[in-house]
C-alpha positions as a Markdown table, in Angstrom:
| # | Residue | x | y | z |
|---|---|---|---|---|
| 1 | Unk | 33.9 | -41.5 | 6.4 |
| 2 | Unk | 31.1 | -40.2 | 8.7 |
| 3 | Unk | 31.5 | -36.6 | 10.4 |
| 4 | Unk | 29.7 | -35.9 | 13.0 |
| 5 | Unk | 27.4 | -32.6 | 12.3 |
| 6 | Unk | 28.8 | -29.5 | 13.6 |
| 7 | Unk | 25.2 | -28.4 | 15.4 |
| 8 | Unk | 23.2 | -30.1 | 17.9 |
| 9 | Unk | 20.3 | -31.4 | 18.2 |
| 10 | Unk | 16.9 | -28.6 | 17.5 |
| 11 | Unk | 15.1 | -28.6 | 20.3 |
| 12 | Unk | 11.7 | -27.8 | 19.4 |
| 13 | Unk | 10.5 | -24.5 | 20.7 |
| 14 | Unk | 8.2 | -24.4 | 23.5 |
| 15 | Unk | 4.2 | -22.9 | 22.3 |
| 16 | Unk | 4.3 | -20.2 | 24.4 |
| 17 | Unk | 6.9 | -18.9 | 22.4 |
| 18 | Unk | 6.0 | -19.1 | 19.2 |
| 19 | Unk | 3.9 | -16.4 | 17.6 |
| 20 | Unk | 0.0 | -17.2 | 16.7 |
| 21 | Unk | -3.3 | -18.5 | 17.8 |
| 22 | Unk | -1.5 | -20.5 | 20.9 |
| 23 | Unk | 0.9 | -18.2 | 22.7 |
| 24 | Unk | 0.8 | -15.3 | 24.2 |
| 25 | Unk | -1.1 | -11.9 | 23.1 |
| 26 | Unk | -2.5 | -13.9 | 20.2 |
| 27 | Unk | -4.0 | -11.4 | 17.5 |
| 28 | Unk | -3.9 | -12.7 | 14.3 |
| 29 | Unk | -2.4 | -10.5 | 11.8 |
| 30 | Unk | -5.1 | -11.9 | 9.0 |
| 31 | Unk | -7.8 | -11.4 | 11.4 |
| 32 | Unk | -8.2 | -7.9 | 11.9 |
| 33 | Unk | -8.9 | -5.4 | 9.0 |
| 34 | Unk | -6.3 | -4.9 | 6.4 |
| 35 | Unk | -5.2 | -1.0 | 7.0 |
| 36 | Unk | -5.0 | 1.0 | 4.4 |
| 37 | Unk | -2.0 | 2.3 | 2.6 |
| 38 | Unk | -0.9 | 5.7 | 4.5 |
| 39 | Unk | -2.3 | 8.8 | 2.7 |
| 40 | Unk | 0.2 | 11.0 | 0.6 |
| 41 | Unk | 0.3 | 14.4 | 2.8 |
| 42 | Unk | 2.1 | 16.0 | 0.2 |
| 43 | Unk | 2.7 | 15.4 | -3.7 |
| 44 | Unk | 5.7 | 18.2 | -4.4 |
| 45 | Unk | 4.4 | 21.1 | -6.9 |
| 46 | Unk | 7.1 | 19.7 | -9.5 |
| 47 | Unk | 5.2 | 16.5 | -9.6 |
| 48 | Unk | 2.1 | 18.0 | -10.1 |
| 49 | Unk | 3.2 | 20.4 | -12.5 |
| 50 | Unk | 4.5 | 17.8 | -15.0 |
| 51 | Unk | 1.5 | 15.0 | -13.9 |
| 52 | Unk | -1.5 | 15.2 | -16.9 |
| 53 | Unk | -4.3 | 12.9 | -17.4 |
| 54 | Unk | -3.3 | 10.0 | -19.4 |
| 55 | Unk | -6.4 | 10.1 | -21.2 |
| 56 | Unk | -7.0 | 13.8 | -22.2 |
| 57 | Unk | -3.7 | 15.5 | -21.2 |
| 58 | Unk | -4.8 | 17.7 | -19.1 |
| 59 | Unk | -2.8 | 18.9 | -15.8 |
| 60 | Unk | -4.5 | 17.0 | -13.0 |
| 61 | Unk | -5.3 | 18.8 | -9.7 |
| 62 | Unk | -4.4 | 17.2 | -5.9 |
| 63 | Unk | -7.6 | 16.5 | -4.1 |
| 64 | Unk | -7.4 | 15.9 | -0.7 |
| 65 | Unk | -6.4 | 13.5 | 0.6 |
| 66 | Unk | -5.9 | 10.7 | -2.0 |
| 67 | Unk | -6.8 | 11.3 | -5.1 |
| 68 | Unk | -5.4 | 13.2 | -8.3 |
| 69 | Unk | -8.2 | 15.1 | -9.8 |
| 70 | Unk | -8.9 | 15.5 | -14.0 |
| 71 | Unk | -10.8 | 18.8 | -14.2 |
| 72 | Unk | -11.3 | 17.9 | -18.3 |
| 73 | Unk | -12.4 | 13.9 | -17.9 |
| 74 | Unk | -14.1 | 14.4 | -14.3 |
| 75 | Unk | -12.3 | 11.2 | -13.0 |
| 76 | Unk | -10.2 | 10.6 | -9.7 |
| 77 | Unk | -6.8 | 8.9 | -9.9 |
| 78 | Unk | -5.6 | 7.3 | -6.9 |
| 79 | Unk | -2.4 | 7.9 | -5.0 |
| 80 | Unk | -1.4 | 4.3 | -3.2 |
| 81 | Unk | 1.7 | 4.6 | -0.8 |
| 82 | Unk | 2.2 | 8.0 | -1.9 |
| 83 | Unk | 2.6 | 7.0 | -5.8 |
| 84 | Unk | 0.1 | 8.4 | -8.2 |
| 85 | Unk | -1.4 | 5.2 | -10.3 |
| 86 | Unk | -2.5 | 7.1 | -13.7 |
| 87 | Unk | -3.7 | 4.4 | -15.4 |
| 88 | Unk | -7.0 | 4.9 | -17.2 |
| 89 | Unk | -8.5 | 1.4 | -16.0 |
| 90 | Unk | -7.9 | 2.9 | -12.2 |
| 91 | Unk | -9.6 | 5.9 | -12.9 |
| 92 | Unk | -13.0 | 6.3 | -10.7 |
| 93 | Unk | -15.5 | 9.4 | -12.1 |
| 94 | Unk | -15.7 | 12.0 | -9.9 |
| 95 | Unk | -18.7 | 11.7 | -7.7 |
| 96 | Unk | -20.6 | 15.6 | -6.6 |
């Protein structure tokens, strides 16, 4: 028994349609610069309060506007998409 499908035909869509190099206002996503992840404006004083350096333990410190600062270990940890990464391996030292 054969059954006829229930769609028709695709009809392929036309180029100027499509998104990419050959339609219209065609900017490549991959082409430009990646952006960067938006800065944390505001780590809430709870967070900070309990946040310490992994390393030494010691309360880190919010430095503007991306970074979370180890007074003790003079390293920067960074804050990606508003999430503090405290991993020792991500830590950069702190630069004058």
């Amino acid at each position: 028994m054969h059954l006829a499908p229930r769609f028709g035909k695709r009809r392929p869509r036309a180029a100027a349609n499509r998104p990419g190099p050959a339609g219209p206002g065609s900017s490549s996503r991959h082409e430009s610069s990646p952006k960067p992840y938006y800065h944390a404006q505001v780590i809430s004083q709870q967070l900070l309060d309990i946040l310490a350096c992994p390393k030494c333990h010691t309360k880190v410190e919010l430095k503007e506007p991306d970074h979370l600062r180890c007074p003790q270990c003079k390293v920067l940890y960074p804050i990606v998409d508003g999430i503090p990464v405290m991993l020792i391996e991500e830590a950069k030292p702190e630069t004058a």
